[in-house]
N, C-alpha and C positions, 0 to 999 in steps of 0.2 A: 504494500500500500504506500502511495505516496503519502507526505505531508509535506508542509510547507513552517517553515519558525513565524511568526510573530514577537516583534517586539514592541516594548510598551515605552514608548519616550522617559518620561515622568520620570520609572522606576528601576528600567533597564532589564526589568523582568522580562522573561521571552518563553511561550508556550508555544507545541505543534498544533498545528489545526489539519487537519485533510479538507480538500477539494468538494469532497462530499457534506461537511458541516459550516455552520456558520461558525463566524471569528467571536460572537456570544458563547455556543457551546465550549470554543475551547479554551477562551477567557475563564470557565468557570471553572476549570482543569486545575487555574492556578491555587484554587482553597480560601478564596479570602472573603471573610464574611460581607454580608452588605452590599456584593455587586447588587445594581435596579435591574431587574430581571420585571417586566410588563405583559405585555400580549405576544411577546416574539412572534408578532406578526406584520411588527413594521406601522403601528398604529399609534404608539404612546409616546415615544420620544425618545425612551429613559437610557438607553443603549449608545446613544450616539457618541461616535469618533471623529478622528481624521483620518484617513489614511493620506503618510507624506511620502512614503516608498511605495513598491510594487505595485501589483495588479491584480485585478479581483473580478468577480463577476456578482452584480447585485439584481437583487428582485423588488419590487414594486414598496414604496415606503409612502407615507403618510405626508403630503405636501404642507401638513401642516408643521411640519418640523425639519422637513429637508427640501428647502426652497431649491430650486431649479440652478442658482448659483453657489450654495452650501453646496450641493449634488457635482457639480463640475469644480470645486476644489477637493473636491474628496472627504467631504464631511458627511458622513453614511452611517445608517444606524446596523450595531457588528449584529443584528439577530438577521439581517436580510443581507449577508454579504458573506462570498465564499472567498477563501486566497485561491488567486490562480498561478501564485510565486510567495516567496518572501516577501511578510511587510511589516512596516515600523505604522508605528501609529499613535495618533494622542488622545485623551482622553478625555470629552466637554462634557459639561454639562454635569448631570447628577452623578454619572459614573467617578466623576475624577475624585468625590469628595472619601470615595470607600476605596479605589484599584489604586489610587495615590499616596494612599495614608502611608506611614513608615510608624515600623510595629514600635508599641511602646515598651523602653528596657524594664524589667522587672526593678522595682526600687530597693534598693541595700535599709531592712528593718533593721532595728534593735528589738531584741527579745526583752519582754517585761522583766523589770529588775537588774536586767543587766547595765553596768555603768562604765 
C-alpha cells in the first residue's frame, strides 16, 4: 500500500495518510485529544487547513467556509481531501487551538511535610 507523510507546520509532527483516506483520518492517527472532528462531510468548517506543499485530490466542501479563493490557495477542509504526494500543511481555525498545543511538562511537587 502506498502512503504518502504529512506534515504539520506549527508542530513539525508528521503522520502517513494513504490515497485512499482523508488527511482528517490520519490527523487523528496522531493521538491528540481535542482534534474538531464535525460532519466529515465537508459541511461545518471545523477541519480546515492549508495545504502549502504537495498535491491532493478534494471532494465537494461547504462554500460557506471555503470560499472559491480560500479553495485556490489551498485552504481545504482535511475531512474532504486525499494526499496525492507528500504535504506540509497549516492549521486554521479551530483545529490549530488543540493539533498546536505543546504538551504540558508534569510540575516538580513537594510531598507534604517535606522541607
Amino acid at each position: 500500500m502506498i502512503y504518502y507523510t504529512v506534515v504539520i507546520e506549527e508542530t513539525g509532527e508528521s503522520f502517513r495518510c494513504s490515497p485512499q483516506e482523508s488527511l482528517l483520518i490520519g490527523m487523528e492517527r496522531l493521538g491528540k485529544k481535542g482534534i474538531p472532528v464535525g460532519c466529515r462531510g465537508g459541511g461545518c468548517g471545523v477541519c480546515k487547513v492549508e495545504i502549502t506543499e504537495g498535491t491532493y485530490q478534494k471532494r465537494v466542501m461547504s462554500r460557506d467556509y471555503v470560499s472559491v479563493e480560500d479553495e485556490a490557495a489551498g485552504r481545504v477542509l482535511a475531512c474532504r481531501v486525499k494526499p496525492t504526494s507528500d504535504i506540509r500543511i497549516k492549521v486554521l481555525g479551530k483545529m490549530c487551538k488543540n493539533v498546536c498545543r505543546t504538551p504540558v511538562a508534569p510540575s516538580a511537587s513537594v510531598p507534604q511535610g517535606a522541607s
